[in-house]
N, CA, C and O of each residue as an XYZ file, in Angstrom:
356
protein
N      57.572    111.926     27.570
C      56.442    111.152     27.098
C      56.194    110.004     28.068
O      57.136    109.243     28.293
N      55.213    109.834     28.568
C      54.682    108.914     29.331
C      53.847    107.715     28.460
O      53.316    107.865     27.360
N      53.889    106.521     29.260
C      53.488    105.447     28.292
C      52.090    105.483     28.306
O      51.534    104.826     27.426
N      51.299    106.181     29.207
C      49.972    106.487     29.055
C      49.437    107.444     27.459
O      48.402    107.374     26.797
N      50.852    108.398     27.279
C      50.622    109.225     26.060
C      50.445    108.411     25.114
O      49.408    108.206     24.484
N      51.576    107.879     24.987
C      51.814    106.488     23.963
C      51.019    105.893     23.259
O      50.893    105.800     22.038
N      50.249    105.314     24.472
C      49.203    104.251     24.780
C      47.562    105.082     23.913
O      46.937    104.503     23.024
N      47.191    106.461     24.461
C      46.570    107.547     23.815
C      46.767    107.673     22.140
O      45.751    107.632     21.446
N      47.787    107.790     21.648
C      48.050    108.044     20.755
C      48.346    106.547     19.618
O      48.629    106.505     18.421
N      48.174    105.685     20.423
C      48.368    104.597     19.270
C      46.229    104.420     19.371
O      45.461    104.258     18.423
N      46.010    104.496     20.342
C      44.509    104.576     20.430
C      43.887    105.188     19.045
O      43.323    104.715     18.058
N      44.259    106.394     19.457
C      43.551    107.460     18.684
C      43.664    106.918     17.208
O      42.689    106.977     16.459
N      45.216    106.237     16.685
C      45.431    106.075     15.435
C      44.726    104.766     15.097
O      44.194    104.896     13.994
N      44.591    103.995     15.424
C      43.730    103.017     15.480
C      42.082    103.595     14.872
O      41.484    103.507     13.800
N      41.752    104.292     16.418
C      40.030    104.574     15.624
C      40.431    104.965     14.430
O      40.131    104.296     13.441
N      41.249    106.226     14.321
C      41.118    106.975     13.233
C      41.288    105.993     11.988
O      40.480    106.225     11.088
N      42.096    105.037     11.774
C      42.227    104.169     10.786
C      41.018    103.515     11.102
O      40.475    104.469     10.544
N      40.082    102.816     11.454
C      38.924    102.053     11.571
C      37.716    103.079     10.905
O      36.911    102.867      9.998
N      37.894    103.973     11.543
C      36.709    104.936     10.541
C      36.826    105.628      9.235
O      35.949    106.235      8.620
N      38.004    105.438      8.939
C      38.243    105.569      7.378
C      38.149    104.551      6.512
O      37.887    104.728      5.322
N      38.312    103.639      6.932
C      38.407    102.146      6.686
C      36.994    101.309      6.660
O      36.680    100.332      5.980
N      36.411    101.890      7.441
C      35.358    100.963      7.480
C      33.824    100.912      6.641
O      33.015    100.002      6.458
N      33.871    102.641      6.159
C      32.984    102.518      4.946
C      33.151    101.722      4.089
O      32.255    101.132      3.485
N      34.379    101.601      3.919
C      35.068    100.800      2.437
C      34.710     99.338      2.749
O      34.139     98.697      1.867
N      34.991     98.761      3.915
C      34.806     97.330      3.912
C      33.648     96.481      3.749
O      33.273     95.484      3.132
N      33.152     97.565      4.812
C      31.488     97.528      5.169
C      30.699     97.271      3.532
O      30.103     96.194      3.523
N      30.618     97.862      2.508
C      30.617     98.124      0.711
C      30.959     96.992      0.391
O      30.163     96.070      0.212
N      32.234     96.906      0.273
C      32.544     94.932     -0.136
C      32.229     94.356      0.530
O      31.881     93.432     -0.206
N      31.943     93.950      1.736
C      31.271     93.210      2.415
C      29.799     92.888      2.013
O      29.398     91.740      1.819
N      28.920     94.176      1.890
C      27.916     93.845      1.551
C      27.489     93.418     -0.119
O      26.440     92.845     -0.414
N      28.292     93.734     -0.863
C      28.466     93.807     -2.276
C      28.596     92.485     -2.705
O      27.918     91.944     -3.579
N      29.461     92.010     -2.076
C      29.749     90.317     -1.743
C      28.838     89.739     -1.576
O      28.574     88.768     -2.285
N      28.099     90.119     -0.640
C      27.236     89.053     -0.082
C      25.784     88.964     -0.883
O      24.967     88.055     -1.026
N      25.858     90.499     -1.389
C      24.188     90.359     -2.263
C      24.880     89.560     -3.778
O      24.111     88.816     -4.387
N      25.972     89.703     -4.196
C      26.218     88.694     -5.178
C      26.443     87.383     -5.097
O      26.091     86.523     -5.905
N      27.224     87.206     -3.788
C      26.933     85.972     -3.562
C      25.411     85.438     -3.414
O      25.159     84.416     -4.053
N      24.710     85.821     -2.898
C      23.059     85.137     -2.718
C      22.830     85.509     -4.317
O      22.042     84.633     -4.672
N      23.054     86.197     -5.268
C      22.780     85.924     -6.760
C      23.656     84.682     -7.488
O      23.395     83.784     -8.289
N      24.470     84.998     -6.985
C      25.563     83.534     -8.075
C      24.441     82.200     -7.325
O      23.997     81.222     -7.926
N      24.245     82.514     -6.107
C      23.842     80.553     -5.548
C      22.274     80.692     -5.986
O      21.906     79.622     -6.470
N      21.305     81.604     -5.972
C      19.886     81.722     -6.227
C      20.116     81.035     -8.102
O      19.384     80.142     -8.527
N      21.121     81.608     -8.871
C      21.200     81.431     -9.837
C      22.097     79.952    -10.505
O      21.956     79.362    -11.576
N      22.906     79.741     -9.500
C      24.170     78.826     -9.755
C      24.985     79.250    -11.027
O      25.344     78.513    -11.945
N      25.113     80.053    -10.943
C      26.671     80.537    -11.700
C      27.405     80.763    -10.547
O      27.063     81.467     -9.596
N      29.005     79.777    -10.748
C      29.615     80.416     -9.961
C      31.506     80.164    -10.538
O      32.498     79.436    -10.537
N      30.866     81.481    -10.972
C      32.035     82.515    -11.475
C      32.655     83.848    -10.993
O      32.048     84.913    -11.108
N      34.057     83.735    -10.375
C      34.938     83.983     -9.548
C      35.409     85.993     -9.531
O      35.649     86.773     -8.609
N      35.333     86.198    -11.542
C      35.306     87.159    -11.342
C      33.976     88.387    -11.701
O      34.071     89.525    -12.159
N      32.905     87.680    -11.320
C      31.396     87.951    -11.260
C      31.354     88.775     -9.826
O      30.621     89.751     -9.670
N      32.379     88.175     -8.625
C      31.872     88.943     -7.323
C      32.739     90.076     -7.754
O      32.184     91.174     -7.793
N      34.169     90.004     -8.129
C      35.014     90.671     -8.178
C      34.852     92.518     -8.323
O      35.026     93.560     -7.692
N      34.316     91.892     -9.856
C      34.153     93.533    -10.473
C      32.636     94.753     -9.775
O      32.549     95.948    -10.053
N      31.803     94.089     -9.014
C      31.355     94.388     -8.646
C      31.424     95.459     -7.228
O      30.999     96.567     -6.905
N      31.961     94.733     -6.845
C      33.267     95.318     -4.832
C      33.773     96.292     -5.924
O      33.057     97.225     -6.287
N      34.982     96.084     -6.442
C      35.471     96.863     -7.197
C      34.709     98.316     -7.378
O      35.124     99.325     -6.806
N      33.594     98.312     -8.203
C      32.789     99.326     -8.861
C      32.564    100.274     -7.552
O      33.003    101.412     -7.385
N      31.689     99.425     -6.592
C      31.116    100.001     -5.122
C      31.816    100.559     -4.715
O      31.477    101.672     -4.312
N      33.185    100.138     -4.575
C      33.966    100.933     -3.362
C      34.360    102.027     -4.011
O      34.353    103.028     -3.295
N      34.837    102.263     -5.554
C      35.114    103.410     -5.745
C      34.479    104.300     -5.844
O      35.025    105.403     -5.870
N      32.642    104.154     -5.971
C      31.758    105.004     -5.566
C      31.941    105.584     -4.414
O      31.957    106.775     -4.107
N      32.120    104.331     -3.615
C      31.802    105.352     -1.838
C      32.835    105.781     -1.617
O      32.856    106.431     -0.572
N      34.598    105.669     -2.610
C      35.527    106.396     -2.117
C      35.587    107.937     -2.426
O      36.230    108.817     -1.853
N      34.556    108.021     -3.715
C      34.476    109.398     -4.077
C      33.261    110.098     -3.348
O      33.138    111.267     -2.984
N      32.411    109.030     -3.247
C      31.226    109.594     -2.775
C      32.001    110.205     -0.772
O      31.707    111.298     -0.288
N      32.654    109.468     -0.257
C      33.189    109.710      0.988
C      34.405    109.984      1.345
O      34.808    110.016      2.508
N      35.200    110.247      0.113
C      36.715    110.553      0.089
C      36.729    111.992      0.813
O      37.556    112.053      1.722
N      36.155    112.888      0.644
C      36.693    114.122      1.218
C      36.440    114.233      2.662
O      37.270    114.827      3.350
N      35.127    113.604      3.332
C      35.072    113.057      4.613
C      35.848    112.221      5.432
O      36.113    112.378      6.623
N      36.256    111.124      4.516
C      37.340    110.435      5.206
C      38.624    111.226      4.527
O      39.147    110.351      3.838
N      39.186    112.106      4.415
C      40.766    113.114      4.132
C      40.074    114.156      5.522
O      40.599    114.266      6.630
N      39.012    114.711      5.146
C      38.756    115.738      6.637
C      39.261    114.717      8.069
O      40.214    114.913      8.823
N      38.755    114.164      8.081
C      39.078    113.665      9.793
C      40.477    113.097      9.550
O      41.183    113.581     10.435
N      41.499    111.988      8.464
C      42.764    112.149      8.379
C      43.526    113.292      8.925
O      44.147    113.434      9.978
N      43.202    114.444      7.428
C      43.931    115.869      8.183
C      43.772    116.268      9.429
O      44.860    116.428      9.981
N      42.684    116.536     10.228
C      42.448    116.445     11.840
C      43.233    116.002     12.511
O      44.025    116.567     13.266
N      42.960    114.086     12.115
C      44.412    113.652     13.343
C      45.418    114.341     13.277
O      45.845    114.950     14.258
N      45.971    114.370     12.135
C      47.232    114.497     11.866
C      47.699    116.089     12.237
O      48.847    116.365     12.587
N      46.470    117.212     12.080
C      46.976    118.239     12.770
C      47.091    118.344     14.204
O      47.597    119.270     14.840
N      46.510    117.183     14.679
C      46.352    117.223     16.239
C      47.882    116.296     16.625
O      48.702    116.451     17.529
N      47.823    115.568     15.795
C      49.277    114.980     16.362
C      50.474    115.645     16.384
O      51.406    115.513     17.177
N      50.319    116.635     15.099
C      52.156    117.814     14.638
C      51.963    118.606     15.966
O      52.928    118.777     16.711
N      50.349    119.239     16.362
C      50.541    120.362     17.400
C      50.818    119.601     18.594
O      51.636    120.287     19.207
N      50.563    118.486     19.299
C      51.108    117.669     20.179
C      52.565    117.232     20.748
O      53.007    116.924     21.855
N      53.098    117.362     19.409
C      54.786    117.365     19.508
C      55.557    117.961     20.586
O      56.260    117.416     21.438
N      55.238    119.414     20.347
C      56.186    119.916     21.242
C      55.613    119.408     22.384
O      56.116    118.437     22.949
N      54.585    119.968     22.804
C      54.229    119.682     24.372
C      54.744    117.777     25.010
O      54.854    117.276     26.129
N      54.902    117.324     23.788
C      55.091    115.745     24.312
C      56.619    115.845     24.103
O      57.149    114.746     23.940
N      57.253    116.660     24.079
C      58.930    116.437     23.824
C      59.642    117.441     25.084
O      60.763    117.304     25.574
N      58.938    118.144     25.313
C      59.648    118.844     26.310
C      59.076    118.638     27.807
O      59.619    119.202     28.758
């Protein structure tokens, strides 16, 4: 194994965690922010008002995008088991 492989392969795991990851954040992020501009347009500001909301969203888009983000998981991960040998010998 060369540290260039290494270097490849912590890469790869990286994107791959960023694009599974990032529907989800991207959702609370925005979920947040349109409640936040409601709590201050309104002045209520009550803590678990943003809360349950993120909450609700993300588990939409985890079902709504769960099998998309498990497809490209399984991918890496078959690309990394078949990689083995050739990186060990």
């Amino acid at each position: 194994m060369t540290p260039e492989s290494i270097m490849g392969m912590g890469y790869e795991a990286i994107k791959v965690g960023l694009i599974i990851a990032l529907p989800l954040l991207l959702t609370a992020l925005g979920t947040g922010l349109v409640v936040s501009i409601l709590q201050a347009s309104t002045q209520i500001n009550e803590m678990t008002l943003s809360f349950i909301p993120k909450i609700l969203m993300i588990v939409v888009v985890g079902i709504m995008l769960g099998p998309k983000m498990l497809v490209i998981f399984l991918d890496y991960m078959h690309t990394l088991y078949t990689n083995i040998p050739g990186s060990v010998g």
